[in-house]
PDB file of N, CA, C and O in Angstrom, chain B, residues numbered from 101:
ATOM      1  N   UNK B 101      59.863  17.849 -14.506  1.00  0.00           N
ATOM      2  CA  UNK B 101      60.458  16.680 -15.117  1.00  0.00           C
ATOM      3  C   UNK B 101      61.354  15.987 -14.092  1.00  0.00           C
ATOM      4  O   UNK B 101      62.160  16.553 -13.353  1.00  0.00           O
ATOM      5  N   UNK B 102      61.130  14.861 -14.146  1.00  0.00           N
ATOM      6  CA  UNK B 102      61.927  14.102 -12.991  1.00  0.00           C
ATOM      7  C   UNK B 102      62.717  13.027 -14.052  1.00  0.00           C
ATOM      8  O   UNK B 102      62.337  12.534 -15.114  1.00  0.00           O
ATOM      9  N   UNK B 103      63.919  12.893 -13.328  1.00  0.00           N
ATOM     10  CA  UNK B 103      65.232  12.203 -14.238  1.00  0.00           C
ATOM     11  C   UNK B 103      65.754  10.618 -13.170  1.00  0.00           C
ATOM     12  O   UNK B 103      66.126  10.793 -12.010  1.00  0.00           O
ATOM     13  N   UNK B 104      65.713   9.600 -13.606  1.00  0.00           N
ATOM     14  CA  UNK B 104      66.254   8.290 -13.033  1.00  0.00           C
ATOM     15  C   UNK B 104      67.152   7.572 -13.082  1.00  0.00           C
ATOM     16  O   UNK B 104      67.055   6.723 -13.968  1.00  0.00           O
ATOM     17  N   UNK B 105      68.370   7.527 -12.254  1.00  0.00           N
ATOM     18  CA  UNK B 105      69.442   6.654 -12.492  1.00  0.00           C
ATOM     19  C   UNK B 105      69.404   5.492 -11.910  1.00  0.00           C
ATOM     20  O   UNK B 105      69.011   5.509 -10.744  1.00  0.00           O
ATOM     21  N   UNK B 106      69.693   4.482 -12.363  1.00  0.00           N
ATOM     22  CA  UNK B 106      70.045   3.150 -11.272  1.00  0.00           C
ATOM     23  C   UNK B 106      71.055   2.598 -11.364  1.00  0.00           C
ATOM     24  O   UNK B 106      71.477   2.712 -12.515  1.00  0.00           O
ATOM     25  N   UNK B 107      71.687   2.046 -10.751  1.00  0.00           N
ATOM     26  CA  UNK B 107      73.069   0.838 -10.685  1.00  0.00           C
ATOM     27  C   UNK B 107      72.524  -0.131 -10.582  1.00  0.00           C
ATOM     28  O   UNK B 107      71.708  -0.495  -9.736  1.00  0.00           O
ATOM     29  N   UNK B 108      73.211  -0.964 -12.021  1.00  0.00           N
ATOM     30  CA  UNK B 108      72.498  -2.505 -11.925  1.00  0.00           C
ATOM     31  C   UNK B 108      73.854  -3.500 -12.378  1.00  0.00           C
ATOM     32  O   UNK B 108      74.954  -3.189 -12.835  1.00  0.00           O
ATOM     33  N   UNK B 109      73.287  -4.745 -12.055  1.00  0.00           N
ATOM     34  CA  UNK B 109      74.457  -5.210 -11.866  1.00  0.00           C
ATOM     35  C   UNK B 109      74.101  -6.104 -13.750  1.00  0.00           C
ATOM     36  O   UNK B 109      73.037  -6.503 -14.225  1.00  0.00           O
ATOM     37  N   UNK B 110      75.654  -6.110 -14.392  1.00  0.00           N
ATOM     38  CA  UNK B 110      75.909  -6.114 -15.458  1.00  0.00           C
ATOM     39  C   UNK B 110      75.981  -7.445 -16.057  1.00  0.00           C
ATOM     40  O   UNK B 110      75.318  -8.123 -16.841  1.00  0.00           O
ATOM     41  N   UNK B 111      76.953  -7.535 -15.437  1.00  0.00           N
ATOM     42  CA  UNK B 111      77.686  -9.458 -15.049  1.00  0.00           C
ATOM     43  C   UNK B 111      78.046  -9.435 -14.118  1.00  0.00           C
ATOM     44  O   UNK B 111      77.691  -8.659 -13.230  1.00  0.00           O
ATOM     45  N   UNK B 112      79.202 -10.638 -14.019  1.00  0.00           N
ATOM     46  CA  UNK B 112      79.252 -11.427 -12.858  1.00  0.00           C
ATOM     47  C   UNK B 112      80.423 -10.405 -11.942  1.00  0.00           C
ATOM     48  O   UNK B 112      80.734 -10.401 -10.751  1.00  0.00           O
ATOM     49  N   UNK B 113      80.821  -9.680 -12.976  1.00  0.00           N
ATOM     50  CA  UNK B 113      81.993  -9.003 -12.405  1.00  0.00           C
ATOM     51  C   UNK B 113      82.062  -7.479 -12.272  1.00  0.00           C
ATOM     52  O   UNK B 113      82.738  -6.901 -11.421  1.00  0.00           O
ATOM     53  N   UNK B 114      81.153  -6.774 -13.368  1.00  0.00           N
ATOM     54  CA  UNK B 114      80.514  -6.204 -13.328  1.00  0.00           C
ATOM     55  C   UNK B 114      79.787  -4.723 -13.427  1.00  0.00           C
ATOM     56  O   UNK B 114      80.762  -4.240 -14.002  1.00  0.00           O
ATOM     57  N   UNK B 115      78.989  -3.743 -13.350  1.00  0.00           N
ATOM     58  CA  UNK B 115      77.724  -3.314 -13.018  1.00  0.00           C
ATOM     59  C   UNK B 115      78.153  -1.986 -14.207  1.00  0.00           C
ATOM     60  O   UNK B 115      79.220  -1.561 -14.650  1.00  0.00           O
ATOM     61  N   UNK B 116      76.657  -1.626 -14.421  1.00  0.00           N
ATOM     62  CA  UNK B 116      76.754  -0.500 -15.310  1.00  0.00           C
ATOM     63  C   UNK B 116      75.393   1.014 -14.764  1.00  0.00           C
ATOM     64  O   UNK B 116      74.987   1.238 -13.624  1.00  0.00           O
ATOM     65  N   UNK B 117      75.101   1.603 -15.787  1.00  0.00           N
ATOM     66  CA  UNK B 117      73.756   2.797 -15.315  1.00  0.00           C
ATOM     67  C   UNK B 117      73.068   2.760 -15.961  1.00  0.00           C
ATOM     68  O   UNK B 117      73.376   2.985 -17.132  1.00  0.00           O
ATOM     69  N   UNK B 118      71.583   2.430 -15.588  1.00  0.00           N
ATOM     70  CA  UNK B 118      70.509   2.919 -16.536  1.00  0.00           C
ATOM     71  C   UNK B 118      69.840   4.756 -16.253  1.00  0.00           C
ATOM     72  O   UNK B 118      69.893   5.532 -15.299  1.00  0.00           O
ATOM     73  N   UNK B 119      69.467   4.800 -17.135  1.00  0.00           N
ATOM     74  CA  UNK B 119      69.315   6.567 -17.274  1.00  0.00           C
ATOM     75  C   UNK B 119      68.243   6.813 -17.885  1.00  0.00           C
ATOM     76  O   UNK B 119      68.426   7.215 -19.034  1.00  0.00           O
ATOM     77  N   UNK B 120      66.750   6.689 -17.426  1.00  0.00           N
ATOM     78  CA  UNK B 120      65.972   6.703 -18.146  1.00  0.00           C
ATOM     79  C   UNK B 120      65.676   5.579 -19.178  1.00  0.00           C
ATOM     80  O   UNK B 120      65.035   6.039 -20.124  1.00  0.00           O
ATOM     81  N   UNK B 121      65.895   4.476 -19.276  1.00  0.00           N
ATOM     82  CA  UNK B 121      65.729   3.413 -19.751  1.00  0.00           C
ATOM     83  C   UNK B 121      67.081   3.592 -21.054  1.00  0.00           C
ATOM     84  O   UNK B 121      66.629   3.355 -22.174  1.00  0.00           O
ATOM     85  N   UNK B 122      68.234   3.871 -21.049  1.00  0.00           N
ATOM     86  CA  UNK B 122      69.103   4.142 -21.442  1.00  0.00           C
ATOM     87  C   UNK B 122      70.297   3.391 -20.312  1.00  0.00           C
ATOM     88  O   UNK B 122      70.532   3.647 -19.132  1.00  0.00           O
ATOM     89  N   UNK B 123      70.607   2.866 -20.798  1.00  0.00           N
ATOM     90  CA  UNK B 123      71.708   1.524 -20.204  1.00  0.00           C
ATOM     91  C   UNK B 123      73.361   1.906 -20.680  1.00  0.00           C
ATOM     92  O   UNK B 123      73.408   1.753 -21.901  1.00  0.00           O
ATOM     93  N   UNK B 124      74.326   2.220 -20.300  1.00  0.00           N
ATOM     94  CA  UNK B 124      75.189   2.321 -20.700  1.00  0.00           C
ATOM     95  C   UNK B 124      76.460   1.824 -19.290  1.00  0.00           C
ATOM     96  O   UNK B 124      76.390   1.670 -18.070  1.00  0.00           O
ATOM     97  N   UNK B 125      77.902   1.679 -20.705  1.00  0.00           N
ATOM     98  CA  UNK B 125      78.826   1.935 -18.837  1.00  0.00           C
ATOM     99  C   UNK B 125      79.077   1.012 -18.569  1.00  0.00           C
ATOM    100  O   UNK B 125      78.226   0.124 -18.616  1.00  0.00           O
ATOM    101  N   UNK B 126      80.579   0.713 -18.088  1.00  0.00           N
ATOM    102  CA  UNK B 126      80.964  -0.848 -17.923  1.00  0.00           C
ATOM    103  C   UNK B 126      81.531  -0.528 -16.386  1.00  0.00           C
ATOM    104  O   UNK B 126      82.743  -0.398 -16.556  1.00  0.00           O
ATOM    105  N   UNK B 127      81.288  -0.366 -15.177  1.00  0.00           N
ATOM    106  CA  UNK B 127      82.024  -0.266 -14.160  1.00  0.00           C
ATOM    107  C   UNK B 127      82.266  -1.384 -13.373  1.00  0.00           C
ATOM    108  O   UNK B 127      81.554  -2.382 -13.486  1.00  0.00           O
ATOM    109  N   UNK B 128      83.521  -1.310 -12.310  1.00  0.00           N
ATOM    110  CA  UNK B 128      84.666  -2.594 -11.882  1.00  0.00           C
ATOM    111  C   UNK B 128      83.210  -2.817 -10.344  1.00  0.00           C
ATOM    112  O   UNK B 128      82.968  -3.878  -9.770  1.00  0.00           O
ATOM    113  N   UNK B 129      82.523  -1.449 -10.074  1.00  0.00           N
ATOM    114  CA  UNK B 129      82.221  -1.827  -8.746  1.00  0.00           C
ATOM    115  C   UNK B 129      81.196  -0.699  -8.502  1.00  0.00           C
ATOM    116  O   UNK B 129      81.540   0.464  -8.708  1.00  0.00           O
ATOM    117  N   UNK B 130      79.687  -1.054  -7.981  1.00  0.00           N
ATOM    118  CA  UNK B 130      78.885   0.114  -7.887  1.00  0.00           C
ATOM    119  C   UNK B 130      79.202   1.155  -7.199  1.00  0.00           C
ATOM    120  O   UNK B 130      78.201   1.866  -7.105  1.00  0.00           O
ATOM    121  N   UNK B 131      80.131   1.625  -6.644  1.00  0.00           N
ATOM    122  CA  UNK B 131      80.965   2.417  -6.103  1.00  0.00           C
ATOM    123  C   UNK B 131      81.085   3.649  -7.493  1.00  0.00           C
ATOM    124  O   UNK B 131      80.695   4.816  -7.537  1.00  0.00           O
ATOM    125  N   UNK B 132      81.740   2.861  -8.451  1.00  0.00           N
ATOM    126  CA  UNK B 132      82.231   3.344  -9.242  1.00  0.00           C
ATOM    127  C   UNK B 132      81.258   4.326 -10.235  1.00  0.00           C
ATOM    128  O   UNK B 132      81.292   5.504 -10.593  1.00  0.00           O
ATOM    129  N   UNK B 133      80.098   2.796 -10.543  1.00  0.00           N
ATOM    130  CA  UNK B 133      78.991   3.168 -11.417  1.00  0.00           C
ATOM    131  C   UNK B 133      78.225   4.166 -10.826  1.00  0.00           C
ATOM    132  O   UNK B 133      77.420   4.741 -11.558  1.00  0.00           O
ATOM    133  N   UNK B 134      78.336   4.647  -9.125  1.00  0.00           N
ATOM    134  CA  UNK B 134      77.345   5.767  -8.555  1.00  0.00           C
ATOM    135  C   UNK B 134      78.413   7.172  -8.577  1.00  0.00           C
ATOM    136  O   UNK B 134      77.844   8.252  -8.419  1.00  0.00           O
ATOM    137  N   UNK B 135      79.624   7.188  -8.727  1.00  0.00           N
ATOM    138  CA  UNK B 135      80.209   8.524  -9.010  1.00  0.00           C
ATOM    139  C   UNK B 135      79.988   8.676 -10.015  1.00  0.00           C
ATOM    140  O   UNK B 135      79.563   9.798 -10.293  1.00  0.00           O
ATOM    141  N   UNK B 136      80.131   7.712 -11.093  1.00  0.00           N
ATOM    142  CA  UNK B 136      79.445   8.163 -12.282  1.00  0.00           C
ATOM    143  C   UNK B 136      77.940   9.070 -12.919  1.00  0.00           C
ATOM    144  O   UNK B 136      77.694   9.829 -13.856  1.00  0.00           O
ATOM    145  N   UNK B 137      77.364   8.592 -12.036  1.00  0.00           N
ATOM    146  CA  UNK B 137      75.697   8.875 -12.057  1.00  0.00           C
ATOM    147  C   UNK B 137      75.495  10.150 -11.498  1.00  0.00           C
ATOM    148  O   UNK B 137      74.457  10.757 -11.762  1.00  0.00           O
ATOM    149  N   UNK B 138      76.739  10.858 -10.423  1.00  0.00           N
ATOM    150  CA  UNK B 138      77.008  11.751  -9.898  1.00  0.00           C
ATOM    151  C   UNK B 138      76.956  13.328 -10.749  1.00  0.00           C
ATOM    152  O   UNK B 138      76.306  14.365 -10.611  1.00  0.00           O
ATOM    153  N   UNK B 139      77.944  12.876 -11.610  1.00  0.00           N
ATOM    154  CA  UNK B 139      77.704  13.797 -12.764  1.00  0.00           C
ATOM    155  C   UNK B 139      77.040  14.390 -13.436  1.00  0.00           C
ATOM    156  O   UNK B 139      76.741  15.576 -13.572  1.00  0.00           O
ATOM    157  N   UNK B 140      76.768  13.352 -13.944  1.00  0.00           N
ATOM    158  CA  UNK B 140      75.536  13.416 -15.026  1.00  0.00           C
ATOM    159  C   UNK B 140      73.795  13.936 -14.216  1.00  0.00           C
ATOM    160  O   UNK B 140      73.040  14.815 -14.632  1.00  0.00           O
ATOM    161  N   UNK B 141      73.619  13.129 -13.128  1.00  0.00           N
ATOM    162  CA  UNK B 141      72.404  14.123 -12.072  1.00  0.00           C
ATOM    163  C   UNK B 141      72.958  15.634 -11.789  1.00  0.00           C
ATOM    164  O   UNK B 141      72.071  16.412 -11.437  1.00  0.00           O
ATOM    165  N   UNK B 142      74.056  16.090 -11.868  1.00  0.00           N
ATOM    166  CA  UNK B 142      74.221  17.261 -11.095  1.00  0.00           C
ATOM    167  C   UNK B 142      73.700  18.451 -12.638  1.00  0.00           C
ATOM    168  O   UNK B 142      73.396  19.642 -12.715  1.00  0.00           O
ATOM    169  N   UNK B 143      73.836  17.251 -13.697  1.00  0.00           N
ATOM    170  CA  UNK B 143      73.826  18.487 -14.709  1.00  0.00           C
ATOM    171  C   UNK B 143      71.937  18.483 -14.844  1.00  0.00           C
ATOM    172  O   UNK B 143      71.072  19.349 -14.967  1.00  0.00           O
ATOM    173  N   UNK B 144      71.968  17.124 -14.745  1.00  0.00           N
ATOM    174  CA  UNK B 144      70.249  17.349 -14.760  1.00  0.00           C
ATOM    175  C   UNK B 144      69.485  18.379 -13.687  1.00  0.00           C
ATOM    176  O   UNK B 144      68.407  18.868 -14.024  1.00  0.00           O
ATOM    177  N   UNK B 145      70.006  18.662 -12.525  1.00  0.00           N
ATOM    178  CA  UNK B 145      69.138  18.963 -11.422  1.00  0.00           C
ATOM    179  C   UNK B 145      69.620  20.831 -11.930  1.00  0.00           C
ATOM    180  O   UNK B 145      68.831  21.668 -11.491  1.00  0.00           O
ATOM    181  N   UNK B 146      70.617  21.296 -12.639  1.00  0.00           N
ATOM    182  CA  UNK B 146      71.374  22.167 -13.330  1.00  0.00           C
ATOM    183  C   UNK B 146      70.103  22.911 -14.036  1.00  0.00           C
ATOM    184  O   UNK B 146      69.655  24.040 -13.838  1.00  0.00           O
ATOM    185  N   UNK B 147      69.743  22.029 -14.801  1.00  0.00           N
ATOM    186  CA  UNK B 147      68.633  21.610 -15.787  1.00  0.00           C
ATOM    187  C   UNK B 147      67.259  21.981 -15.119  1.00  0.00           C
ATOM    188  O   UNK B 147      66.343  22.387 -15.835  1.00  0.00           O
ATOM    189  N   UNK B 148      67.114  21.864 -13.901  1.00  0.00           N
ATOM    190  CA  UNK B 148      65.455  22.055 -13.098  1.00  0.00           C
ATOM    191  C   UNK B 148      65.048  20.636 -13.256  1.00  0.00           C
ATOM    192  O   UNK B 148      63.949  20.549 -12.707  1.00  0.00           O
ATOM    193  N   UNK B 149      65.363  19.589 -13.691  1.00  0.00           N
ATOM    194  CA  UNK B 149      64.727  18.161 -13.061  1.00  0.00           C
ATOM    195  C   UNK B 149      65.253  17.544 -11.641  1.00  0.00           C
ATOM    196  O   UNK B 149      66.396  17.691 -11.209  1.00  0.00           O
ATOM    197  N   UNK B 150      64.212  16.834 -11.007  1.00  0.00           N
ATOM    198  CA  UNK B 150      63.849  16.477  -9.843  1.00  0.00           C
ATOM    199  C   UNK B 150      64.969  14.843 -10.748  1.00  0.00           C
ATOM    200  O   UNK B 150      65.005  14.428 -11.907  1.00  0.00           O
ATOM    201  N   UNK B 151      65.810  14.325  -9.224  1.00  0.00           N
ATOM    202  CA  UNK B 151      66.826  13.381  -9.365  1.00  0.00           C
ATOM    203  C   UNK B 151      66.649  12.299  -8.588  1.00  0.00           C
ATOM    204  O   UNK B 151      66.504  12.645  -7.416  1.00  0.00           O
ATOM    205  N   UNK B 152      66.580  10.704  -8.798  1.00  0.00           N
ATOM    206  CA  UNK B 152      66.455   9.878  -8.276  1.00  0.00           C
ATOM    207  C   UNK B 152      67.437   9.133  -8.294  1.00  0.00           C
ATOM    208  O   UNK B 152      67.700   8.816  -9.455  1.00  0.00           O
ATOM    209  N   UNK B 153      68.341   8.546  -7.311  1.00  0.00           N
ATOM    210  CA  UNK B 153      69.371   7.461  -7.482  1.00  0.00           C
ATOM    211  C   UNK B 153      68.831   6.120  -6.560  1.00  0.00           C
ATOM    212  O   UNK B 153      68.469   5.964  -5.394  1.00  0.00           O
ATOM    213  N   UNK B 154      68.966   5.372  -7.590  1.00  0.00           N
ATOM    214  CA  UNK B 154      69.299   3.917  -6.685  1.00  0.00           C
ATOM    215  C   UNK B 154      70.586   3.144  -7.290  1.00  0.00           C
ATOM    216  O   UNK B 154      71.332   2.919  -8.244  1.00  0.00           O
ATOM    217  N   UNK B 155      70.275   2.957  -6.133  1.00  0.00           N
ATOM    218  CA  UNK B 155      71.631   1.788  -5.545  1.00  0.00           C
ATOM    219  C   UNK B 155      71.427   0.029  -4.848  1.00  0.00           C
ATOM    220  O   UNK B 155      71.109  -0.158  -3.674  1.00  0.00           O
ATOM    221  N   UNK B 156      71.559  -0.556  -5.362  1.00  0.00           N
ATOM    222  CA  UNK B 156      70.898  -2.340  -5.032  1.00  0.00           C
ATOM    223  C   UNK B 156      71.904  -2.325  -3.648  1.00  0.00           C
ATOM    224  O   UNK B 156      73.050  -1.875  -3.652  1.00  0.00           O
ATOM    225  N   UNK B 157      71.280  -2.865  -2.579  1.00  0.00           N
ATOM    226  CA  UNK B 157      71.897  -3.417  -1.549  1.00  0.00           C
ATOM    227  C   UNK B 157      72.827  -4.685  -1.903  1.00  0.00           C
ATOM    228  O   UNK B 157      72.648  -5.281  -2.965  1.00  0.00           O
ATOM    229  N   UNK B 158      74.027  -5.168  -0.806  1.00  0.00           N
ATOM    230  CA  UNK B 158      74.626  -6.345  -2.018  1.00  0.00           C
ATOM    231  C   UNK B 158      73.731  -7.265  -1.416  1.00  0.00           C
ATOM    232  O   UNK B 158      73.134  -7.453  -0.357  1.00  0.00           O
ATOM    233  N   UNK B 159      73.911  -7.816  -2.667  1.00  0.00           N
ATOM    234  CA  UNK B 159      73.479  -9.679  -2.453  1.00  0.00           C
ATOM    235  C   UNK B 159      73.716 -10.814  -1.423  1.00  0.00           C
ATOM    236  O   UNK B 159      74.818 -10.675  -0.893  1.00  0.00           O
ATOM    237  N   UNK B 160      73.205 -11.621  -1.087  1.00  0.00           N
ATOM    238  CA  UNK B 160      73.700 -12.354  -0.160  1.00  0.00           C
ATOM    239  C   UNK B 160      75.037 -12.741  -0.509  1.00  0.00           C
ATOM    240  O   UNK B 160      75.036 -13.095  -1.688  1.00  0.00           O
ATOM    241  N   UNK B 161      76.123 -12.822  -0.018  1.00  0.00           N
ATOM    242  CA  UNK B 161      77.197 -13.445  -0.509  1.00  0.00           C
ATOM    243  C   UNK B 161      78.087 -12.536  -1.282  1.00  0.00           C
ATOM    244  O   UNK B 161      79.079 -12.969  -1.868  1.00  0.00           O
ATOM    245  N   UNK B 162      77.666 -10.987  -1.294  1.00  0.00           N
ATOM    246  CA  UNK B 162      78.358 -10.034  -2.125  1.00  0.00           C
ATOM    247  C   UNK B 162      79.037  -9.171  -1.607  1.00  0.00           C
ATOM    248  O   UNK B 162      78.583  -8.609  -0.611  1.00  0.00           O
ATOM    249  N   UNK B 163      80.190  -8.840  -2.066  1.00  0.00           N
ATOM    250  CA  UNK B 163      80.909  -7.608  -0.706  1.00  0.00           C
ATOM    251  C   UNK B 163      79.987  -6.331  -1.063  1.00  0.00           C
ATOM    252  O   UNK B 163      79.522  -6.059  -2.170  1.00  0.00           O
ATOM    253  N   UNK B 164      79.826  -5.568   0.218  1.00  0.00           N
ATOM    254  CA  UNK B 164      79.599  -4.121  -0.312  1.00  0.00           C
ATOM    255  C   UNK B 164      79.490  -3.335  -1.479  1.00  0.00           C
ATOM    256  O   UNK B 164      78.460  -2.728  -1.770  1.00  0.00           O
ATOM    257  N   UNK B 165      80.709  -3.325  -2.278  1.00  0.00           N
ATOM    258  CA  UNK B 165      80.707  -2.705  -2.984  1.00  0.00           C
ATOM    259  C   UNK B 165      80.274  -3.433  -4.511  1.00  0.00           C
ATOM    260  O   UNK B 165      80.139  -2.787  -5.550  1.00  0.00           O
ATOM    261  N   UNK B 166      80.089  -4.973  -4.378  1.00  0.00           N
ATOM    262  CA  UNK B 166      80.003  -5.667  -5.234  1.00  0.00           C
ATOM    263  C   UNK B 166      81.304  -5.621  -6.319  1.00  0.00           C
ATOM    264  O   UNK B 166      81.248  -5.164  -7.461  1.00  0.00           O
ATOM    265  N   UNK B 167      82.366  -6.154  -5.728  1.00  0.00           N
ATOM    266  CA  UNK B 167      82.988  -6.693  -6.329  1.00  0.00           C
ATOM    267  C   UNK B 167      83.886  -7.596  -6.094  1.00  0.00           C
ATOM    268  O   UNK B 167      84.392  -7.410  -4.988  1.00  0.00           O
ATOM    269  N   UNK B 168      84.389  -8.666  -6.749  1.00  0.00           N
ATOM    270  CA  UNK B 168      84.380  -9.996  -6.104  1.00  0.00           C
ATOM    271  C   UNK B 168      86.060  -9.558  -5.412  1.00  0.00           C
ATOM    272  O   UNK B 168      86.843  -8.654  -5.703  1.00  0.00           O
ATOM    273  N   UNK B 169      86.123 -10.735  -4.342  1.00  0.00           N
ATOM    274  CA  UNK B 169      87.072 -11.089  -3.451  1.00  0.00           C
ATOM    275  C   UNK B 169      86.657 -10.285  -1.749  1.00  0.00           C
ATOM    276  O   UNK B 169      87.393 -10.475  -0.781  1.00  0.00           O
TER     277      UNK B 169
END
């Protein structure tokens, strides 16, 4: 069984986790939303499932971590 997280961006300000087509999570900065995802994979891989993270590169015009200023 293989398990999928992604960081996606929410709004303008921003970003949350999808988890298997399970969307939750209000985070300030994908920084934030990938320690989050941290967790929750460590219990899956705990579990014997195979773990995938993504992470969106920023946007043109986006800081790193995607969040504004």
């Amino acid at each position: 069984m293989d398990t999928h997280y992604s960081v996606i961006r929410k709004d303008s300000s921003s970003w949350t986790v999808d988890h298997d087509g399970d969307v939750g999570g209000e985070y300030a900065s994908k920084e934030a939303a990938f320690e989050a995802i941290v967790g929750a994979a460590s219990n899956s891989i705990r579990d014997g499932a195979g773990v995938t993270i993504t992470v969106p590169a920023p946007a043109p015009g986006e800081s790193v971590l995607g969040t504004k200023g």
